[in-house]
Backbone and ligand atoms as CSV (ligand in chain L), in Angstrom:
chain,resi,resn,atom,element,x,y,z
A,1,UNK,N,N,103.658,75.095,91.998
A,1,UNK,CA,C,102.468,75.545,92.735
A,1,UNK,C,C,102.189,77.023,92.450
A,2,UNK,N,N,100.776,77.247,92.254
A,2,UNK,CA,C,100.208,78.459,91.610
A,2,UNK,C,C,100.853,79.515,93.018
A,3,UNK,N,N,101.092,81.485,92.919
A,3,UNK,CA,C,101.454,82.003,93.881
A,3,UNK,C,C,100.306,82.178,94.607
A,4,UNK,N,N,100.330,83.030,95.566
A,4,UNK,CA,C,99.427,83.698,96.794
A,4,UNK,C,C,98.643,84.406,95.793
A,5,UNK,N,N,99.095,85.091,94.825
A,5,UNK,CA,C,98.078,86.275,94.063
A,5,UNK,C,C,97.513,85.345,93.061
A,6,UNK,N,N,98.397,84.735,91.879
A,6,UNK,CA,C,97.961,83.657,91.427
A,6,UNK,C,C,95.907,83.364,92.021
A,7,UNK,N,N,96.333,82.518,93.215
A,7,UNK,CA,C,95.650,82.168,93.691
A,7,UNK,C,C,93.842,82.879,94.457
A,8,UNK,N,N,94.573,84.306,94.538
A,8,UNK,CA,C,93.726,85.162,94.827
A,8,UNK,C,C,93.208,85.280,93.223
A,9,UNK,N,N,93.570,86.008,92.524
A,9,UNK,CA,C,93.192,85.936,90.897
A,9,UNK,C,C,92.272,84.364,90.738
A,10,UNK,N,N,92.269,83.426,91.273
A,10,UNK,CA,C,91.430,82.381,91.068
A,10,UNK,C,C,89.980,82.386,92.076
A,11,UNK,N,N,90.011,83.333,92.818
A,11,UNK,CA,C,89.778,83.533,93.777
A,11,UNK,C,C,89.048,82.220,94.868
A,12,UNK,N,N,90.524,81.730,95.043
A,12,UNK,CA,C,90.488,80.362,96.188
A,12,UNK,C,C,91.516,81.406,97.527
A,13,UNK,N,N,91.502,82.197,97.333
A,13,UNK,CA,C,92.097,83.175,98.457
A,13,UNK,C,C,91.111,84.553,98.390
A,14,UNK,N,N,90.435,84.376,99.896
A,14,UNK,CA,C,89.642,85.790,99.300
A,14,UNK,C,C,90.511,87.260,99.144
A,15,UNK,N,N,90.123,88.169,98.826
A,15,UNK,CA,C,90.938,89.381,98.311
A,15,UNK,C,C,89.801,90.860,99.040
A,16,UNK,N,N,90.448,92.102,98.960
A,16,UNK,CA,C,89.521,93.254,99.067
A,16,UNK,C,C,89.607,93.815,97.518
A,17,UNK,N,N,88.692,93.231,96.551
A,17,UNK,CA,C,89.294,93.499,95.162
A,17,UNK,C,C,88.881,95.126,94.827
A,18,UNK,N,N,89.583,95.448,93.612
A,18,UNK,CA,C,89.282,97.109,93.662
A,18,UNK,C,C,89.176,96.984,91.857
A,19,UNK,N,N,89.829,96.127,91.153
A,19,UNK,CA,C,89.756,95.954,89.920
A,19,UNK,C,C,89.875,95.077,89.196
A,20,UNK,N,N,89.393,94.804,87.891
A,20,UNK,CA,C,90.478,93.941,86.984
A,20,UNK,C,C,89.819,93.825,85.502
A,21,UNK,N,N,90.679,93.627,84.810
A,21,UNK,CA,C,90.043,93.501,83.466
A,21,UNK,C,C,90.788,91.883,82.824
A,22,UNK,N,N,90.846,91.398,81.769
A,22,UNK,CA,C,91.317,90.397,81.402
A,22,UNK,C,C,92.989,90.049,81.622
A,23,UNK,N,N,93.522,91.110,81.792
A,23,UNK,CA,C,94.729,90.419,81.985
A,23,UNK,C,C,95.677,90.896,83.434
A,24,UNK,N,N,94.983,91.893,84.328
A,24,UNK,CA,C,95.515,92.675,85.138
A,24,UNK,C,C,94.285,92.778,86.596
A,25,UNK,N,N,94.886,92.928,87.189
A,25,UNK,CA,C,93.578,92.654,88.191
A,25,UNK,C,C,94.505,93.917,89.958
A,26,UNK,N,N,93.416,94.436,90.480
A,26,UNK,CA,C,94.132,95.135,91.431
A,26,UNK,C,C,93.052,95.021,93.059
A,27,UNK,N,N,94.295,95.064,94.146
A,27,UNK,CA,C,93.432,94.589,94.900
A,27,UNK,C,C,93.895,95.356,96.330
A,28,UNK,N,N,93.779,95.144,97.458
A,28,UNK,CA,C,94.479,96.080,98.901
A,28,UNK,C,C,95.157,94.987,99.295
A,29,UNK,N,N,96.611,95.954,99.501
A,29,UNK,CA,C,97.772,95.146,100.481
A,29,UNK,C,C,96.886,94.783,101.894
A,30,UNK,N,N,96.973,93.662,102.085
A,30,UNK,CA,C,97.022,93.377,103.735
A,30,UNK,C,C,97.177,93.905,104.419
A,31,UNK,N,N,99.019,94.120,104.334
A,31,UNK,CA,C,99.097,95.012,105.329
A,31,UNK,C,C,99.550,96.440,104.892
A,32,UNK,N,N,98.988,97.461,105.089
A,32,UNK,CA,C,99.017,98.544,103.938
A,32,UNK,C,C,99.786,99.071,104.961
A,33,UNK,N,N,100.504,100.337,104.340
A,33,UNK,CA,C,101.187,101.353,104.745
A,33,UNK,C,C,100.015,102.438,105.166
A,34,UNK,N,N,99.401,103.367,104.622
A,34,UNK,CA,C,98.482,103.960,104.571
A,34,UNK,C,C,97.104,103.172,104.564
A,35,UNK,N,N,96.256,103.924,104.184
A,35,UNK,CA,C,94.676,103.562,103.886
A,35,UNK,C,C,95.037,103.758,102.009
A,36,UNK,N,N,94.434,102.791,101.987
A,36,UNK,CA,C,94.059,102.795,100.261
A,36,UNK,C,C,95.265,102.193,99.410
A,37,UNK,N,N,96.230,102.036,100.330
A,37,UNK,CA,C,97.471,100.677,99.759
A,37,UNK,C,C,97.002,99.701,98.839
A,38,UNK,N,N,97.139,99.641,97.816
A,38,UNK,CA,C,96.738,99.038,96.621
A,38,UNK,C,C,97.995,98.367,96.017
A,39,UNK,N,N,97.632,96.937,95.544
A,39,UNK,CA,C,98.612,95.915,94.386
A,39,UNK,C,C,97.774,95.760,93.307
A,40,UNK,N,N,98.716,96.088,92.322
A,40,UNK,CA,C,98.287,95.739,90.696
A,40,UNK,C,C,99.116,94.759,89.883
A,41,UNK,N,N,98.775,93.603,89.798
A,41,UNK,CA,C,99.580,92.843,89.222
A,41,UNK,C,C,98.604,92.278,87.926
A,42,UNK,N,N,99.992,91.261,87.429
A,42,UNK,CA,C,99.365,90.738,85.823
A,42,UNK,C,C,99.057,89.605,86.247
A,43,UNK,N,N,97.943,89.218,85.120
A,43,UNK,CA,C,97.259,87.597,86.163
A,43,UNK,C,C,97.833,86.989,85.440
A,44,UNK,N,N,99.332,86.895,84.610
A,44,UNK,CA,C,99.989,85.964,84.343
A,44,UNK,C,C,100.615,86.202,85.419
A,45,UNK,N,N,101.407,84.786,85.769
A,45,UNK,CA,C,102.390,84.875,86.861
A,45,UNK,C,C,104.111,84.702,86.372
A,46,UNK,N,N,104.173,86.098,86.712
A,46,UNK,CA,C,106.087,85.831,86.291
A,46,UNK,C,C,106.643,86.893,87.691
A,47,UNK,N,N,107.303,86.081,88.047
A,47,UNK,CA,C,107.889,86.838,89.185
A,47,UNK,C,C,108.527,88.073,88.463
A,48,UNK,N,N,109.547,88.284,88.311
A,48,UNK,CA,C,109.888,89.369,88.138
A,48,UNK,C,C,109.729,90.742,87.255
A,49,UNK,N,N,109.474,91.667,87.370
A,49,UNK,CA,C,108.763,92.263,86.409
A,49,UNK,C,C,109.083,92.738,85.102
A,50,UNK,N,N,110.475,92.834,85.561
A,50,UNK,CA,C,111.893,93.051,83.966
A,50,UNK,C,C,111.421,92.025,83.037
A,51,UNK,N,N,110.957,90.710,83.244
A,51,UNK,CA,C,110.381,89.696,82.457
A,51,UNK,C,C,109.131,89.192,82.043
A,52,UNK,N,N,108.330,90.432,82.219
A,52,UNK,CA,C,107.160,90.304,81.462
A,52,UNK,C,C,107.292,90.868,80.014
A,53,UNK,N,N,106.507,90.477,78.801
A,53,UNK,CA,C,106.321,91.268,77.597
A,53,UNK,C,C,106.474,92.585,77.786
A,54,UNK,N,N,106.707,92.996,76.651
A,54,UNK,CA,C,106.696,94.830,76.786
A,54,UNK,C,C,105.465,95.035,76.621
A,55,UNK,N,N,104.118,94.426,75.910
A,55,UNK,CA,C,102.852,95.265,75.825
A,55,UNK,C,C,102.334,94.615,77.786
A,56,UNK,N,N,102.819,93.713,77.980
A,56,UNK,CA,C,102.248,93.114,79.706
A,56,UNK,C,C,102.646,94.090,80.046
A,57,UNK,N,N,103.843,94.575,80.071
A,57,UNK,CA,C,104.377,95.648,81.027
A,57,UNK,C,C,103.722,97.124,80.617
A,58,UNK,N,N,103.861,97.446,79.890
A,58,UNK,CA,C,103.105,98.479,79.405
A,58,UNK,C,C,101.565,98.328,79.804
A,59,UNK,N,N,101.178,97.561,79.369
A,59,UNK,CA,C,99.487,97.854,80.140
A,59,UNK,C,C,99.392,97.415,81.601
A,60,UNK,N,N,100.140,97.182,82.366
A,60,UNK,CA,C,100.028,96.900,83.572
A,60,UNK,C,C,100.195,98.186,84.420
A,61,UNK,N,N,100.803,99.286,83.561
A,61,UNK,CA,C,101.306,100.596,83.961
A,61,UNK,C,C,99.685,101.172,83.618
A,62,UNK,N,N,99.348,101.128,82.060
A,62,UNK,CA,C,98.559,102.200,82.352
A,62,UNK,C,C,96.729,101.261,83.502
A,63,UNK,N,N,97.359,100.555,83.212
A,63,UNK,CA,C,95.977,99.611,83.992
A,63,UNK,C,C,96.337,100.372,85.346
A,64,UNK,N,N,97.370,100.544,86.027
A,64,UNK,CA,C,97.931,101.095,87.020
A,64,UNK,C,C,97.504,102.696,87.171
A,65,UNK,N,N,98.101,103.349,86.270
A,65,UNK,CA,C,97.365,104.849,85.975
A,65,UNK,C,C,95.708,104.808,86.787
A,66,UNK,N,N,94.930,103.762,85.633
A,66,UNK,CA,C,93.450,104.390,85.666
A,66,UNK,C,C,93.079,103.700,87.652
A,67,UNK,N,N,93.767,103.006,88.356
A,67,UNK,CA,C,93.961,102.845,89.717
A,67,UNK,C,C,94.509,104.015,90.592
A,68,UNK,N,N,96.003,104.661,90.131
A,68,UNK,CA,C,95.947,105.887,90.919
A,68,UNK,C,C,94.939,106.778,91.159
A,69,UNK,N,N,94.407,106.911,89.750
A,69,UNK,CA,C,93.468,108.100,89.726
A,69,UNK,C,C,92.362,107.944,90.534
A,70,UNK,N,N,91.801,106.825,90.471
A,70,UNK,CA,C,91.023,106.721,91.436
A,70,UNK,C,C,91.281,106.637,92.853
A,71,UNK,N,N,92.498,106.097,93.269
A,71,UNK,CA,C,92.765,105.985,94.531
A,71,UNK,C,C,92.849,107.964,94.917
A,72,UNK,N,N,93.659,108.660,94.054
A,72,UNK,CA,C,93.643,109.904,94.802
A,72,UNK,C,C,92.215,110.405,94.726
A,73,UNK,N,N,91.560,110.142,94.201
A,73,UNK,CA,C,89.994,110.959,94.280
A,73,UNK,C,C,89.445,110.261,95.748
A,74,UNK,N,N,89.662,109.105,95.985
A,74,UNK,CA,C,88.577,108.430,96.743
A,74,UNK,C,C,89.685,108.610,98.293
A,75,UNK,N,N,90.892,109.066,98.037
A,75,UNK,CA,C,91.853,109.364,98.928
A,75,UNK,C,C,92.492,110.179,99.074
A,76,UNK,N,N,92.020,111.887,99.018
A,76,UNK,CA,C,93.327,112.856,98.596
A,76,UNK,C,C,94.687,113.075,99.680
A,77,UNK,N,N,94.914,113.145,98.697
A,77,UNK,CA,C,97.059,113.016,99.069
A,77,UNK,C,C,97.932,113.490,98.185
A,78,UNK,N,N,99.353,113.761,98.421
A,78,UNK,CA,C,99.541,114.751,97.344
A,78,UNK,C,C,100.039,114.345,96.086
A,79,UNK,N,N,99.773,112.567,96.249
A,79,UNK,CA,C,100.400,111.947,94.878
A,79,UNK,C,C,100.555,110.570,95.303
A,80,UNK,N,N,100.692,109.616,94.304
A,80,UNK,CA,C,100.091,108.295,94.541
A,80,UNK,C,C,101.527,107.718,94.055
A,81,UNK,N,N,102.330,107.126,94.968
A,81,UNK,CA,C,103.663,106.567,95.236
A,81,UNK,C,C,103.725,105.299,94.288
A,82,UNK,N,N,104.893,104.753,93.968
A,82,UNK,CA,C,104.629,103.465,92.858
A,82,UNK,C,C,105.986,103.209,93.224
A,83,UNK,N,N,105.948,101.967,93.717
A,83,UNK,CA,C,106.758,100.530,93.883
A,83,UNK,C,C,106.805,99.780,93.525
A,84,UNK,N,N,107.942,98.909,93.479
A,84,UNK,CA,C,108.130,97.324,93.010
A,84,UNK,C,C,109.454,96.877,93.688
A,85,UNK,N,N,108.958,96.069,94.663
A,85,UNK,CA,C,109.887,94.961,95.161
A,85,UNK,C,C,109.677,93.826,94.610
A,86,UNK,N,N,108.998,92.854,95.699
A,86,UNK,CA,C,108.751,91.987,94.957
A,86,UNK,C,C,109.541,90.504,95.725
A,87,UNK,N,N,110.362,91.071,96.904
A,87,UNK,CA,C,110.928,90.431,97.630
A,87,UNK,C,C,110.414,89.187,98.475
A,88,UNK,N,N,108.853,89.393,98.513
A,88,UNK,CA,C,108.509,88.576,99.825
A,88,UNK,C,C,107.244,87.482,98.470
A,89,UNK,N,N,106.840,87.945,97.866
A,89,UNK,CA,C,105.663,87.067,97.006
A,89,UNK,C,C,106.282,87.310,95.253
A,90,UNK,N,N,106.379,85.815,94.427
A,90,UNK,CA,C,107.329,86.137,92.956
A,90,UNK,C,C,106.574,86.322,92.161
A,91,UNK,N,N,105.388,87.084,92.265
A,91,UNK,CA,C,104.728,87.287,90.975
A,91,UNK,C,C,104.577,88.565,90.779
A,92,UNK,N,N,105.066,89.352,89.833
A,92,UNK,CA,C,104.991,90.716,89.923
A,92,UNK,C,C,103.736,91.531,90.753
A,93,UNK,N,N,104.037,92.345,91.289
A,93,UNK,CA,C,102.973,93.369,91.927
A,93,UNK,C,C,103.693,94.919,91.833
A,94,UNK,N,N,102.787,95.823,91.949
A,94,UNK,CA,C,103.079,97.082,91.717
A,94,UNK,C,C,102.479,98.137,92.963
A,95,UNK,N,N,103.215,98.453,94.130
A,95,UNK,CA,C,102.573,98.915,95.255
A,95,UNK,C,C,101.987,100.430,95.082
A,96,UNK,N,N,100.763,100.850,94.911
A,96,UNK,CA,C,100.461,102.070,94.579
A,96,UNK,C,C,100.246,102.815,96.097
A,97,UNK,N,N,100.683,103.552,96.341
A,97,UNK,CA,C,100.228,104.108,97.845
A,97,UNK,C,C,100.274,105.683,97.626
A,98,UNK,N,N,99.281,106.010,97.949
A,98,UNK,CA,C,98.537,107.386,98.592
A,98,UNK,C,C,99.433,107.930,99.725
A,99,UNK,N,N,100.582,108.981,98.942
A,99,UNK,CA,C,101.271,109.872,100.204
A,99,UNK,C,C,100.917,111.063,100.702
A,100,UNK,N,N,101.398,111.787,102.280
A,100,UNK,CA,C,101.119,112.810,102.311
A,100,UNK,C,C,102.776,113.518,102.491
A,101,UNK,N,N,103.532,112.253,102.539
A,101,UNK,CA,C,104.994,112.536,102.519
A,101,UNK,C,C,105.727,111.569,102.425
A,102,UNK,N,N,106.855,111.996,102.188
A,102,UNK,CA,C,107.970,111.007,101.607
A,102,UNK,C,C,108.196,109.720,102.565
A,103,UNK,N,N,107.644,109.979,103.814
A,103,UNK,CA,C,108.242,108.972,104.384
A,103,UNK,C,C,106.838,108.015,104.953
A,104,UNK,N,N,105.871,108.531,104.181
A,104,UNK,CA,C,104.890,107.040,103.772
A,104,UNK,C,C,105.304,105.916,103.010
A,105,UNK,N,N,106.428,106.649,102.439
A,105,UNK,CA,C,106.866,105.182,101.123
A,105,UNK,C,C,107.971,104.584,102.060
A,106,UNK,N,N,108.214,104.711,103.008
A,106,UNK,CA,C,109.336,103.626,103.654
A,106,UNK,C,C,108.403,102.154,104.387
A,107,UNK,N,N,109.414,101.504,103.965
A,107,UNK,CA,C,108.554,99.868,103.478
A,107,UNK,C,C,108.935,99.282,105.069
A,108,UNK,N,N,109.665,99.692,105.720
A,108,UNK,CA,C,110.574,99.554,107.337
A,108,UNK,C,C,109.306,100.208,107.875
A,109,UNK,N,N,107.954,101.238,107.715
A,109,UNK,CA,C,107.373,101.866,108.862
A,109,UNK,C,C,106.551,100.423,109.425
A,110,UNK,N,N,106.095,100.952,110.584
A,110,UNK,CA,C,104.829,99.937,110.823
A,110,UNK,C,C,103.694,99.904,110.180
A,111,UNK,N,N,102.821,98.354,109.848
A,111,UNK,CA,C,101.738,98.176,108.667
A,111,UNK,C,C,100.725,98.851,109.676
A,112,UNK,N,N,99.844,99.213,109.280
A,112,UNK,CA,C,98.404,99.706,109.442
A,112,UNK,C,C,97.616,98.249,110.212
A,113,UNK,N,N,96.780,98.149,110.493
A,113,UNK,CA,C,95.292,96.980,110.816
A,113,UNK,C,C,93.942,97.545,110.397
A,114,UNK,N,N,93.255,97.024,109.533
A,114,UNK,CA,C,92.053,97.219,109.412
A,114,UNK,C,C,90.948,96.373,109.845
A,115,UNK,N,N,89.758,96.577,110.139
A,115,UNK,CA,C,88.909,95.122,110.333
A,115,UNK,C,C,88.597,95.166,108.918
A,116,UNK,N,N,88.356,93.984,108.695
A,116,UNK,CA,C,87.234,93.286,107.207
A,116,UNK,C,C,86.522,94.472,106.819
A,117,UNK,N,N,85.702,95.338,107.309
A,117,UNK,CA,C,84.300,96.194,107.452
A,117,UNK,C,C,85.713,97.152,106.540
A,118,UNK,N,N,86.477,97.796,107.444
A,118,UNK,CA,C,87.120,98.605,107.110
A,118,UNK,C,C,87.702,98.499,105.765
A,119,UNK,N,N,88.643,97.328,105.620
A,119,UNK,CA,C,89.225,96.897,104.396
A,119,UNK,C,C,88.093,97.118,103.320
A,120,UNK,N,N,86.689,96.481,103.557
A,120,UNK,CA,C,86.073,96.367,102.213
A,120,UNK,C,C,84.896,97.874,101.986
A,121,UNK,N,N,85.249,98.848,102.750
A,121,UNK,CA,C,84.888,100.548,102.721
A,121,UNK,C,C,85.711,100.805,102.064
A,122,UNK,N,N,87.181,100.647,102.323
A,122,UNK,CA,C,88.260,100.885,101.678
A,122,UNK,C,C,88.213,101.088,100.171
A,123,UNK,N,N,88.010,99.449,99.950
A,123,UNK,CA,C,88.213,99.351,98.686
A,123,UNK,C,C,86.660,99.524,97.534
A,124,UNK,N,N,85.802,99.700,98.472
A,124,UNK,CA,C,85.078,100.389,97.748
A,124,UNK,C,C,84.890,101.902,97.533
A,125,UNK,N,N,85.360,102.577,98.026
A,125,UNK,CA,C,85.541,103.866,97.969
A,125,UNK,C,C,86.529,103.846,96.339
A,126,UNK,N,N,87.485,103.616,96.362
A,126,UNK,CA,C,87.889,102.942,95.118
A,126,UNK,C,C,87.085,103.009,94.288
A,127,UNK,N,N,86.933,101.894,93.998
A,127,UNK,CA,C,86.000,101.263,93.045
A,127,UNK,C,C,85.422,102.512,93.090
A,128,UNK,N,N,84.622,103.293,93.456
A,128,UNK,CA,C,83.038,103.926,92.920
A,128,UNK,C,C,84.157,105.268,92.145
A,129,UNK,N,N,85.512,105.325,92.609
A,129,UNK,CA,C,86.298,106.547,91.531
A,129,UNK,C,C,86.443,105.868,90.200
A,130,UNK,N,N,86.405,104.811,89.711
A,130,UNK,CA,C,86.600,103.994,88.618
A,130,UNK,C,C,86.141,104.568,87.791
L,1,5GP,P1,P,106.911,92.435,98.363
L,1,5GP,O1,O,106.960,91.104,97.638
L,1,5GP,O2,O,106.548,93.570,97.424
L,1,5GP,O3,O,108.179,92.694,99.109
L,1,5GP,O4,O,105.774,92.359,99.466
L,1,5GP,C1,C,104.575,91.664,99.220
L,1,5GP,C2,C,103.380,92.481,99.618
L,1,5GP,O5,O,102.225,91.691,99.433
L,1,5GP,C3,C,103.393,92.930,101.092
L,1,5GP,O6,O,103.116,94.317,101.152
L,1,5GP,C4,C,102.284,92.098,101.728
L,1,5GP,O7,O,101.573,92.786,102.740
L,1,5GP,C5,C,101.375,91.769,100.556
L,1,5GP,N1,N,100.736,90.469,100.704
L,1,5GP,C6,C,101.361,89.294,100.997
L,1,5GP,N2,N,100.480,88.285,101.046
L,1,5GP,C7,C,99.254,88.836,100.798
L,1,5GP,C8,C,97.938,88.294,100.707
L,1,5GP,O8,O,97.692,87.099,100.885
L,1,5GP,N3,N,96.935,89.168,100.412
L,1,5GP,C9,C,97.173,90.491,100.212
L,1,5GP,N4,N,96.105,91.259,99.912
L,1,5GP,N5,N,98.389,91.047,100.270
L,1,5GP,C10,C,99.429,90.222,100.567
């Protein structure tokens, strides 16, 4: 059975999308840490990320890049955090988050709530740094 992102990438799960090009696609965590919590994954599905190709992996980074950049313009902060668990959904994702300190990146804080309205301001603010 196809994953949760998988599935969003088909889009039979709606998403707050922020990007994508043919092989990489980026979109807002649910439940974000901050505002502007962003996943970038490969729309192949391989759980783990040690096991993608080296050019998948490699362009999933800089596909990732041209996403920070925009997230800090459309979000300033003093640098745009980069994760990979990977624990709870098996298809690689790459957590980009907008810090103002170190202890935005702890994955233990409490998630944020946005309404819909909010989420999709969000991620258009985004988008228009593209
Ligand atoms: P991880 O696998 O990196 O430990 O955690 C998975 C992340 O994906 C979590 O931050 C969670 O909020 C996010 N997530 C899980 N399901 C969905 C979903 O259906 N839509 C979105 N946008 N994010 C999700």
């Amino acid at each position: 059975m196809a994953s949760i992102f998988s599935r969003i990438v088909a889009g039979e799960i709606p998403c707050y999308k922020v990007a994508e090009d043919d092989r990489f696609f980026a979109f807002l965590d649910i439940n974000p840490m901050v505002k502007g919590h962003t996943l970038v994954i490969p729309k192949r599905e391989v759980d783990y990320i040690f096991d993608l190709e080296d050019d998948e992996l490699a362009g999933l980074h800089l596909f990732a890049k041209r996403i920070a950049k925009a997230q800090k313009a459309a979000f300033p902060c003093q640098r745009i955090g980069m994760a990979v668990l990977g624990m709870e959904v098996p298809h690689t994702h790459i957590h980009l988050i907008p810090l103002q300190k170190e202890s935005d990146m702890l994955f233990s804080n409490p998630k944020l709530s946005f309404t819909p309205e909010e989420f999709e301001e969000i991620a258009a603010k985004i988008r228009e740094q593209l």
